[in-house]
N, C-alpha and C positions, 0 to 999 in steps of 0.2 A: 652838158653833154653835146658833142658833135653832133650836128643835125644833115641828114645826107638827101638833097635833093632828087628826086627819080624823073629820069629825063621823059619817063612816057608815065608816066603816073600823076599829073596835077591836081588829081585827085585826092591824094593822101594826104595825111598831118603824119609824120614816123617818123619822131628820133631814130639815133644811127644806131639800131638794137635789135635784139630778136625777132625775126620775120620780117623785116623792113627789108625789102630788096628790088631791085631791077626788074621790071615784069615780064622780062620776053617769053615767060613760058613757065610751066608750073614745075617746082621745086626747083628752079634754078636760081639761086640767093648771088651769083656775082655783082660785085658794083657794092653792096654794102655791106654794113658794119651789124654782125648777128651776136646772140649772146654764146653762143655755142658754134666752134667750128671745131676744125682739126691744125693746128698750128705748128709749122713744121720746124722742126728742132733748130736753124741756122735765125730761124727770127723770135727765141723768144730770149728775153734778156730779164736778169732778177729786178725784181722793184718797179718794170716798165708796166705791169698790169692797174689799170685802173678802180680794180675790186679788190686788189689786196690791199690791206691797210694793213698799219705797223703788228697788233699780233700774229696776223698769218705770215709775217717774214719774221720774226722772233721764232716763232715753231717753229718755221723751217730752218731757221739757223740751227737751235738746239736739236733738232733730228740728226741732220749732219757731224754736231756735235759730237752724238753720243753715239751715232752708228753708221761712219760713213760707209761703211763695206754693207751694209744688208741695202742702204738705201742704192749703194749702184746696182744691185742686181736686179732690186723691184723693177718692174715694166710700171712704165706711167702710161696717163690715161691718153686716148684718144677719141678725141669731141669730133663729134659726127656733125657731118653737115649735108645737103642736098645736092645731089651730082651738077655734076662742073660748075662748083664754087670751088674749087682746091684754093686760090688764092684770096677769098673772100675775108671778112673779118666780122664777125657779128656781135660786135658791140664794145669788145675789150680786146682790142688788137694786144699782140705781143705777150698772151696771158702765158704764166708758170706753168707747166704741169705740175700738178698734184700728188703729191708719194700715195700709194694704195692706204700705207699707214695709219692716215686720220680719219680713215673709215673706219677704224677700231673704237669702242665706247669710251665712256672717260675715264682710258689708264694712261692719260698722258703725264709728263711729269710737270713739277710743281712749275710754277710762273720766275722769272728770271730771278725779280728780288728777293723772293720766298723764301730762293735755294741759296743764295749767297747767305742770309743772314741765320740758316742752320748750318753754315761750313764753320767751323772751331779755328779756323783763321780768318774770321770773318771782320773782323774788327782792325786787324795787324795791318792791311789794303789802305787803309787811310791814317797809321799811326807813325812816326820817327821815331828810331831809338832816341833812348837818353843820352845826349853828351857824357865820355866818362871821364871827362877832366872834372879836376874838383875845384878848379875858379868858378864852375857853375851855379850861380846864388841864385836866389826866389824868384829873381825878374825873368833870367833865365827857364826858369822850371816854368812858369806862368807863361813863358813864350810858348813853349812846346804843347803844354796844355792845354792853352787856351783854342789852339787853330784845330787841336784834336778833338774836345769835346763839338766843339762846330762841326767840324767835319763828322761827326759821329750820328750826330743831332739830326743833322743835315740828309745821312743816310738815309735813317730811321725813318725821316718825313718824305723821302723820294719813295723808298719802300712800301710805305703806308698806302699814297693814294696811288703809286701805278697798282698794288692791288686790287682798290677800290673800282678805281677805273677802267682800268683793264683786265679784263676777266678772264680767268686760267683758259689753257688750249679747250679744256672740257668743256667748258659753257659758252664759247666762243663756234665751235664747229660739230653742229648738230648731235649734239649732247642727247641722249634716249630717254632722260631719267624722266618716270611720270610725275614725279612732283613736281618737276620743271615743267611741264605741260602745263598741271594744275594752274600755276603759279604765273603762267600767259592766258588761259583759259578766267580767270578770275576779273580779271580787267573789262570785259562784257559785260555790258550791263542793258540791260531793258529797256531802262530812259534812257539809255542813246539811241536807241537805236529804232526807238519811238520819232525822237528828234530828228530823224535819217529820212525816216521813212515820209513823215508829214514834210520835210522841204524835197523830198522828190514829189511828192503827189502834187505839190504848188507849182512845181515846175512842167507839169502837165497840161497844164493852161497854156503852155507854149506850143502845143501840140507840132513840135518840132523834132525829132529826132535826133537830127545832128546836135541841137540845144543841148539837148540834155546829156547827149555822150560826150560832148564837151566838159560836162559842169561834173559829172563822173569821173573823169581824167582829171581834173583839176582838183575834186575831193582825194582822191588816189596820189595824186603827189604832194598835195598837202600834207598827206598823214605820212609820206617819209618815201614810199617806193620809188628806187632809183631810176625807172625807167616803164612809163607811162608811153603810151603811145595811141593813136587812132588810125583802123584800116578801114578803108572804105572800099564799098564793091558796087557797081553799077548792075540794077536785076532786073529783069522783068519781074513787076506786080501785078497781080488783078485786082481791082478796084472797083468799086459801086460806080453804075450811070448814072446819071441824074436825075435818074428818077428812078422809085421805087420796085422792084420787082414783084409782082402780082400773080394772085389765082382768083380766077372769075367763074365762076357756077353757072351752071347751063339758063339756071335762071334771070342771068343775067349779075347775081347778085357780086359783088368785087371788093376783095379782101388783100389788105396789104397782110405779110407774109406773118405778125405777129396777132391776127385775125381782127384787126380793127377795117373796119369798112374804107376805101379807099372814095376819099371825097374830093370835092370837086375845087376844093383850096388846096390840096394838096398836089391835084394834078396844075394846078395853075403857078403857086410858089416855087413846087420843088416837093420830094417828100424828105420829114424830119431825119437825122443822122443816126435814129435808131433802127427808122425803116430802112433807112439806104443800107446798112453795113450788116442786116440779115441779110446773108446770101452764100453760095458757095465759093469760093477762088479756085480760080482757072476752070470752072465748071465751061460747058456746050453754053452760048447763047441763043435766043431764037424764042420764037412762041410755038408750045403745041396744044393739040385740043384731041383728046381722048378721054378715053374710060379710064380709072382710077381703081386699080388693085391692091390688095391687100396680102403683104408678101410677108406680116411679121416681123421677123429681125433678120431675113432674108437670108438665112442657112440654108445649104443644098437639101436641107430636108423641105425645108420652106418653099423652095422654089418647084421641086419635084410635086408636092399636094399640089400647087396653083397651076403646073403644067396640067392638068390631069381634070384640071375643071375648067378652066378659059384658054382667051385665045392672048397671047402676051404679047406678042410682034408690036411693038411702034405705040404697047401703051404706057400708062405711068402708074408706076410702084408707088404704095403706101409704105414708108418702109421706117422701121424703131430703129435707132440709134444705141450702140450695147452690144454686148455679148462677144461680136465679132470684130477684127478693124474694119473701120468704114469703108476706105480701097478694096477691102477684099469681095466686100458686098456688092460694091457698084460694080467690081471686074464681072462677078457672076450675073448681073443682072443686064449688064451690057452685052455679054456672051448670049446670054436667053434670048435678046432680044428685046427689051424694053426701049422706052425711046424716051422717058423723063422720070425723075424721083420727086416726091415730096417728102422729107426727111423729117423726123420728129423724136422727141423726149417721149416718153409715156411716163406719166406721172405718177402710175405704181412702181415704178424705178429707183423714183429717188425718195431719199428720206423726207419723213413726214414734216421735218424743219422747213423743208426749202421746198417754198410754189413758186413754180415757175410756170405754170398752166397759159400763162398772156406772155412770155416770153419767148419770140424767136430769136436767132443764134449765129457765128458763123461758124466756117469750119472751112479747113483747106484740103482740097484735093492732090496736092503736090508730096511728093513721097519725099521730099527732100532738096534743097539746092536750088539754085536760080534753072528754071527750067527752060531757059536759052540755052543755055551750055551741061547739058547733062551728062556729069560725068568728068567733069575737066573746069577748072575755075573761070571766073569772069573776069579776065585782066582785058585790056587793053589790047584791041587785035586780035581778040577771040572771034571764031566764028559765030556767028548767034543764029538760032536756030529759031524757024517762026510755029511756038508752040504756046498761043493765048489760051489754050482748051488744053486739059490733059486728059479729057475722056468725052465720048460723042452724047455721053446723056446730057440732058435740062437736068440741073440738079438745086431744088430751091429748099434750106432748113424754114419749118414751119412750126408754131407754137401747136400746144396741143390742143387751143381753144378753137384755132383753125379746125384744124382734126374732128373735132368734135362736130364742128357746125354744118361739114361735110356728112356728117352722119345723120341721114334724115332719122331714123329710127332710132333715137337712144335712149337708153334704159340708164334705171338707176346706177351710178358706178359706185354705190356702196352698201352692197346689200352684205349683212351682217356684220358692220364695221370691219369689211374687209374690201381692199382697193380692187377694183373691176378693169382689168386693162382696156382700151380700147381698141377696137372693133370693127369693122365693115360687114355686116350680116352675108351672107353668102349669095342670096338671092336678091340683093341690092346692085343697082346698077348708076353710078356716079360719072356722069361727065363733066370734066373740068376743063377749064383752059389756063395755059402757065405762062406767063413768060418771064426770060430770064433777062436782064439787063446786066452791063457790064464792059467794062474799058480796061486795057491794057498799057500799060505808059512803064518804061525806063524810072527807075527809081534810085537813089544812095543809101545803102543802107551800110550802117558804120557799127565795127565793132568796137571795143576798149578793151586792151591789154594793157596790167601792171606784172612785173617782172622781180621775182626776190629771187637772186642767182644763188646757187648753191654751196656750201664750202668744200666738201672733197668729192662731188659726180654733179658738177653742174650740168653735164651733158645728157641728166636725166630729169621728165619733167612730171610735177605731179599737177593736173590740172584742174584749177575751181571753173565752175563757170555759172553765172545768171543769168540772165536779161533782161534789154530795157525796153523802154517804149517804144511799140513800134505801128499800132494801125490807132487810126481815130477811134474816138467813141470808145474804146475798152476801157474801161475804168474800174474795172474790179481790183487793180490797183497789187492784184499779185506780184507784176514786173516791182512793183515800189520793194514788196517786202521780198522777194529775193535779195535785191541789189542792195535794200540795206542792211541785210544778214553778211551777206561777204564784204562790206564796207566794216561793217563791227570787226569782222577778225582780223582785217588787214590791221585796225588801227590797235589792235591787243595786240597782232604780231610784230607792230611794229615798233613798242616799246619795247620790246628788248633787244629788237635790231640795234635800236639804238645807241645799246649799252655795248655793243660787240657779237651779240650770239647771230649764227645763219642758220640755218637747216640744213642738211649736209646734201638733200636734193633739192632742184631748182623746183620755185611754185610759179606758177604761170597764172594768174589773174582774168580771168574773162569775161565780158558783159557784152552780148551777144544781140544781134540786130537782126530784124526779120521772123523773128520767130515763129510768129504767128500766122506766116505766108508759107512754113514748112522748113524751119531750121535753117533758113536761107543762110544767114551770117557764119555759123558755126559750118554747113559744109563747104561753101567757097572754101574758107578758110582753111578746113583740114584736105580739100582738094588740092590748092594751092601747093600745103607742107605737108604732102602724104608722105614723101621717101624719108624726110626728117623725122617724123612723129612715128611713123612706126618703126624706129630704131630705138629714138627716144622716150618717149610718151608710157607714161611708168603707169595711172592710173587717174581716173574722174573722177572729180565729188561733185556730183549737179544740186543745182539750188534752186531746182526749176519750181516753180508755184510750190513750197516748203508746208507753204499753211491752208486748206483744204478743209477743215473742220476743227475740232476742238477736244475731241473723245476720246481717240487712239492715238499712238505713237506708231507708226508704220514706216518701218527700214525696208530700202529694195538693193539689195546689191549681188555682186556675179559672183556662183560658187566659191568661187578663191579667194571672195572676200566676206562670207558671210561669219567668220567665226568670228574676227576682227569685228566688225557692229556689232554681234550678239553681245559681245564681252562689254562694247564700251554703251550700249542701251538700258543695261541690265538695271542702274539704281534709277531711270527713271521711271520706269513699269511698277515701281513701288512707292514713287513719292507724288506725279505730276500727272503721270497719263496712265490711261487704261492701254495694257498692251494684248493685242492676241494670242492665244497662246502657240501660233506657229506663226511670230513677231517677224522675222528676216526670210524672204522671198527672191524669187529670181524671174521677178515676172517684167515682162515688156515694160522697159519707161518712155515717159513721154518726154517730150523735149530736146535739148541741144546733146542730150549725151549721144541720140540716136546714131550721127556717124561717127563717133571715136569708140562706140558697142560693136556696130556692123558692116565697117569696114577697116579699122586699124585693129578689132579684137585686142581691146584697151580692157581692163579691169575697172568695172563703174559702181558708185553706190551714192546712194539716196535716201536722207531722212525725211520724212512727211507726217505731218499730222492732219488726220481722217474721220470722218466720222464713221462709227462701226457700221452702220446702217447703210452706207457706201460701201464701203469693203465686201457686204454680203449679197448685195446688190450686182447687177452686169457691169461687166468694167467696161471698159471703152466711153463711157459715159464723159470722161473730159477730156476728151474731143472736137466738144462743145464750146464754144470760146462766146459767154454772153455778153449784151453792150453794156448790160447792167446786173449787176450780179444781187440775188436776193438776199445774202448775208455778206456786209462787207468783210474786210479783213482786221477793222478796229473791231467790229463786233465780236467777230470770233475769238481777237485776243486784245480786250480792252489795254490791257496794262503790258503785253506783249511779250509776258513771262515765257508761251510757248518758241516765241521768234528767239531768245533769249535761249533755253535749251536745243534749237535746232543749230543757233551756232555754235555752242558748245560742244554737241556733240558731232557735227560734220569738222567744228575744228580738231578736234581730238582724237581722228581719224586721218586725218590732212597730216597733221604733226607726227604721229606714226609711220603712215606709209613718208613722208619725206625725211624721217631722221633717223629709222630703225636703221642699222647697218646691213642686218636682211631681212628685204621685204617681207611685211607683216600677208605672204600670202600662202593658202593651204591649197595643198596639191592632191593631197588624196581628198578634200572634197568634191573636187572636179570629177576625178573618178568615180566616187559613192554618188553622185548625184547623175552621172551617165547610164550606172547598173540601175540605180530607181527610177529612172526615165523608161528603161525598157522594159521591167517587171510591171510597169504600171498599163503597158501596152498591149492588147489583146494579138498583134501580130507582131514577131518578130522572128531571129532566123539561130538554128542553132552558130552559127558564125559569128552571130552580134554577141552574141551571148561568152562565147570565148574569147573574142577581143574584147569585152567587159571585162571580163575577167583578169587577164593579162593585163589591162590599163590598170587595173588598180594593185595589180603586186607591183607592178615597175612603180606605182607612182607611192607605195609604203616606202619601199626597196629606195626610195631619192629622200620620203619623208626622214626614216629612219637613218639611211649611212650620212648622209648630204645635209641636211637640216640643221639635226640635231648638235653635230659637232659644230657648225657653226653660227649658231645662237649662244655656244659658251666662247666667253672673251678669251678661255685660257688656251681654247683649240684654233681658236679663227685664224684666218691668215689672210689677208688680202684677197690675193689673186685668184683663193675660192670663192671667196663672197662675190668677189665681181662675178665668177662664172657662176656660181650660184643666181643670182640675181637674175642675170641676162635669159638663162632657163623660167624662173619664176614670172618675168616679166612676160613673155611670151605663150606662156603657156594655151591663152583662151583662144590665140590666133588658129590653132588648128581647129578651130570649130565652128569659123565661118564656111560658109557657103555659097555658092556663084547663084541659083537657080533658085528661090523661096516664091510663094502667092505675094502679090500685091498687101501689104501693110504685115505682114511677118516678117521677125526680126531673121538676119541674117545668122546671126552667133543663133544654135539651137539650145544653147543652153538657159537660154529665157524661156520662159512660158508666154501662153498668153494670156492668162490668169490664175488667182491662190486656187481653183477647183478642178485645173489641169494638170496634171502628173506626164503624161507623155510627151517624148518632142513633138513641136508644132506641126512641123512637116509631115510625121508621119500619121499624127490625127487627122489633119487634110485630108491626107492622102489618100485614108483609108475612105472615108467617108465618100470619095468619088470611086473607091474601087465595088461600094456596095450599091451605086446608084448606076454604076459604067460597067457593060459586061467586060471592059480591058482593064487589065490590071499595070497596064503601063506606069502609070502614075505614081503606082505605090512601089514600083520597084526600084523605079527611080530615085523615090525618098528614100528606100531602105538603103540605095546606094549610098547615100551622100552623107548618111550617118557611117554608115560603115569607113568610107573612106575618114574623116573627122576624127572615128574613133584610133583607127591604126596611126594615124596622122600624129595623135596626141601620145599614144603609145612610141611612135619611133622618136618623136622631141625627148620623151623621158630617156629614152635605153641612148639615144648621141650623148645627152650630158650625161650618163653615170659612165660611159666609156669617156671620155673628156676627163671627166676626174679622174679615173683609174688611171687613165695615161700621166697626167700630173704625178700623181702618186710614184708609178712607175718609174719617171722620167726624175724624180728628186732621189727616190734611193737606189 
């Protein structure tokens, strides 16, 4: 493949393919060669496409064939691209447009040889009459004969393997049928992917990043994907100083942050790489020396008691880790007035498998993105913004054994074998001193995209995405077992590639860098191709840390997707895993899906396996990113049968949404999940309450006329599916939000955990309208649902007039 050099870019490795482009500025792809544009009718020419191979020009021939008058009226496609690339080409200059047509399921007709050799003149094509002169003797008749059996012979065996070979239109361009799933789904196996996982974790010994996204790209085109590629982004990182960050006790006594004593080899060597990498990123540096509070899990409720009994200005918060996002804690505790945290686990939290009592942790304070360029990607000639701190507290994660040691008065913590949270007595008085160490330095952080182009809307994309290795010392080795979970399905999906079949929507590939700094890789990224991706960008399957525990089976995905997981979950809750009995959620996730949820309002979903004793436990808990983790991930799944059913089943979702002709998503759950959002809320307005109501007759009123006739092949007709689609696809976008609390998801239709029922916002909200004599805050939330809700109500009622007008408009 043509490989296109970028004259401000000598940064990147990018064959000449999707996303590869000219950097002067975000979504401007001119200069190179993308998988998806808009290709204007005077430049495309038959046969000149580099994707079509001989059966997709065989179809199109017989299309024509057999219907050239329906095929000129169809409207063909047009492939979206990012403003002012008009003449750009992304990756398959001169491509065909697509007849609507072979978006229909497999009623295509038979294969070329098939049908010749049921035509009852099928044989007469390669026979001569007989001579009817009667000098015609034996040799004669043997002449004729003989070159006819041959040629007859000769048919039959071209007939044979171009069928074997070449496979009917049907299974050639994304074909629905679930046996065919099965029947790629099957090729996964366990020991592979065992085998995957143990030579990435070897390759971690390289403690190299780019290393290893190399060796990723290179496993990626091994197993057959036609276009591989590496983007690299230049970021700020926050990073450990060279020496350990510490809390010292008035008694002089000094603890490095996992509460081991900080000795006088360690300040003299350096301290070890477990001490260095407890810490916060982008946290305040600096040393402070105050009183030590006890703020709980620092909820407005939490902070209103400790107003009311100390004095808070400039000291430092005890504060649990849980319940809340971490950002939203520290925004309040910085508002109060605090001036450092000491962050921690409480060990009645987590389940009784996992001690981690001597383990400190990190965690990153960045809500998202290279935090130089907020809001706008990091190319070349960006302005960079000098922002090492993203909030004025000392923020240092501490073990809970620290915690403890800090507690001169401690009592038993297990009286009646039941766990005793920890504590600061009230009338205890702790001075400590912190300080925080930490360097800031320009980093590359690279992501890996592979590309399987689509066969009739490649200008739609269904997107996977992992990660890989990206900070020292973490070795809990989760990045391993994502990235060899989507390495297994590329290499099962590419066995059939092989043979001729596509998916009829394009899948995009991703293994994602930074992650662990705050989804750095993944929002450059969708920064960069925001005007593309929210055109195109069909739906997410993240693969972010997949394996978590060993007990449960726990699906997360956004209302419009939850019937689809229920459906394809359902035989493992009976055979493999214990599942909850309310399995499929729509709560906040963690990881790379964050900006394609809350800023392109992408349809996301997520299989995880959990232990139940987590699940019932305060969420936000893996948040926690530890150097060393107390259950590895062999441990959990020695033989790696559950890595094995998470690919299974995120593949068999992936194959769905990219082959169904319409998308496998539900509209009236969007709605039933908007009206049980507000029943479940003690304030609400009679207004919400009637646009509830009206969202979900419009959106029966689409389920029922709109849907339903085109899930049968014999009603379908192109030009609705596409407009079908393009409504289905967009649906969730009216439900983000410009204005949310620090670590609340933007789309309201997440929660922030399974024991939440209300939107996020307006639980906030309310909670400061009972602590705040103004009620400003809460009105403002109930604004931003209302608006959302009508929002989602006017996208239904344009597409059912859009159809009607079609309707109108053919008879």
């Amino acid at each position: 493949m043509e490989r296109v050099k970028l004259p401000r870019m000598p940064r990147r490795e990018i064959p000449g393919s999707a996303w590869a482009g000219n950097r002067t500025g975000a979504s401007h792809l001119a200069g190179k060669k993308m998988a998806y544009q808009k290709v204007k009718a005077d430049q495309q020419a038959p046969g000149n496409s580099q994707y079509l191979d001989n059966d997709d020009l065989q179809a199109t021939a017989l299309d024509l064939e057999w219907d050239m008058e329906k095929e000129l009226e169809e409207p063909v496609f047009d492939q979206f691209q990012g403003d002012g690339a008009e003449n750009q080409n992304l990756g398959h200059p001169d491509t065909e447009d697509v007849s609507l047509d072979s978006i229909q399921p497999a009623t295509s007709p038979k294969g070329r040889f098939q049908r010749l050799q049921e035509e009852s003149d099928y044989t007469t094509h390669y026979m001569r009459s007989v001579p009817k002169s009667n000098r015609c003797n034996f040799c004669c008749l043997l002449k004729v004969l003989f070159p006819a059996t041959i040629l007859f012979i000769f048919g039959i065996l071209i007939g044979y393997y171009a069928h074997k070979k070449c496979p009917s239109n049907a299974s050639s361009s994304g074909t629905s049928d679930p046996q065919f799933y099965q029947e790629i789904l099957k090729a996964i196996q366990a020991e592979e992917i065992k085998m995957t996982f143990r030579n990435l974790v070897h390759l971690y010994k390289n403690e190299d990043d780019m290393e290893i996204s190399k060796n990723v790209k290179t496993q990626w085109t091994s197993l057959g994907l036609e276009d591989v590629q590496l983007v690299n982004y230049s970021v700020l990182l926050n990073l450990p100083g060279p020496f350990s960050s510490t809390v010292t006790l008035d008694s002089g006594q000094c603890f490095h942050p996992n509460g081991q004593p900080c000795g006088e080899d360690a300040r003299e060597h350096g301290s070890s790489p477990d001490h260095l990498y407890s810490y916060a990123a982008y946290s305040a540096k600096g040393t402070l020396e105050a009183e030590v509070i006890d703020v709980s899990y620092g909820s407005v409720y939490d902070l209103k008691a400790v107003k009311k009994m100390r004095k808070i200005t400039n000291q430092i918060a005890l504060l649990k880790l849980g319940k809340l996002p971490l950002l939203y804690k520290l925004s309040l505790l910085e508002k109060a007035g605090f001036g450092g945290v000491l962050l921690y686990i409480d060990p009645c939290d987590l389940p009784k498998t996992r001690n981690l009592t001597y383990d400190a942790f990190m965690v990153s304070l960045n809500p998202g993105g290279d935090p130089s360029t907020p809001g706008y990607p990091s190319l070349d000639g960006s302005i960079r913004q000098n922002r090492s701190n993203l909030t004025s507290l000392l923020v240092q994660p501490v073990s809970a054994s620290l915690v403890a040691k800090l507690i001169s008065s401690q009592e038993d913590r297990t009286k009646n074998s039941t766990c005793q949270p920890l504590r600061i007595p009230n009338r205890e008085k702790i001075i400590v001193s912190m300080r925080v160490q930490t360097v800031s330095n320009f980093k590359t952080v690279t992501n890996v995209f592979g590309y399987l182009k689509g066969s009739t809307s490649p200008d739609r994309y269904v997107l996977v995405g992992s990660h890989h290795y990206s900070a020292h010392t973490y070795n809990g080795r989760e990045w391993a077992s994502s990235t060899a979970i989507i390495t297994a399905f590329i290499q099962a999906l590419m066995l059939q590639v092989k043979r001729g079949w596509r998916p009829a929507r394009t899948i995009v590939f991703c293994s994602w860098g930074g992650t662990t700094f705050g989804n750095i890789g993944s929002f450059e990224w969708g920064e960069e191709f925001k005007e593309v991706l929210q055109k195109n960008a069909v739906a997410y399957v993240s693969l972010h840390s997949p394996i978590r525990g060993n007990s449960s089976l726990h699906p997360v995905a956004s209302p419009s997707l939850r019937q689809l997981v229920a459906e394809n979950k359902n035989f493992n809750c009976t055979r493999k895993a214990q599942c909850s009995e309310n399995n499929v959620s729509s709560v906040q996730m963690q990881g790379d899906a964050d900006y394609f949820i809350n800023y392109l309002g992408v349809p996301a979903v997520q299989f995880i396996y959990q232990d139940i004793n987590v699940l019932e436990g305060p969420s936000f808990l893996s948040e926690a990113v530890f150097p060393k983790c107390a259950i590895t991930i062999e441990e959990m799944d020695p033989l790696f049968n559950l890595h094995e059913t998470i690919t299974k089943l995120s593949g068999e979702v992936i194959l769905q949404i990219a082959n169904e002709p319409v998308l496998p998503f539900n509209a009236l759950d969007i709605a039933l999940e908007v009206q049980n959002s507000l029943k479940a809320h003690r304030v609400t307005t009679p207004q919400l309450l009637a646009l509830a109501s009206g969202l979900r007759e419009s959106a029966e009123l689409f389920q029922s006329d709109e849907m339903r006739p085109a899930n049968d092949p014999k009603e379908r007709t192109p030009i609705r599916v596409r407009m079908l689609n393009d409504i289905l696809q967009d649906m969730e976008k009216s439900f983000l939000v410009l204005q949310v609390p620090p670590g609340f998801h933007r789309n309201i239709l997440y929660h922030l955990d399974e024991k939440t029922r209300p939107f996020s916002i307006l639980m906030e909200a309310w909670e400061h309208h009972i602590l705040l004599p103004s009620n400003e805050t809460l009105q403002e939330a109930l604004s931003e649902v209302l608006n959302s809700i009508n929002s989602a109500q006017v996208h239904f009622k344009a597409g059912l007039d859009v159809f009607e007008s079609v309707l109108v408009g053919k008879n």
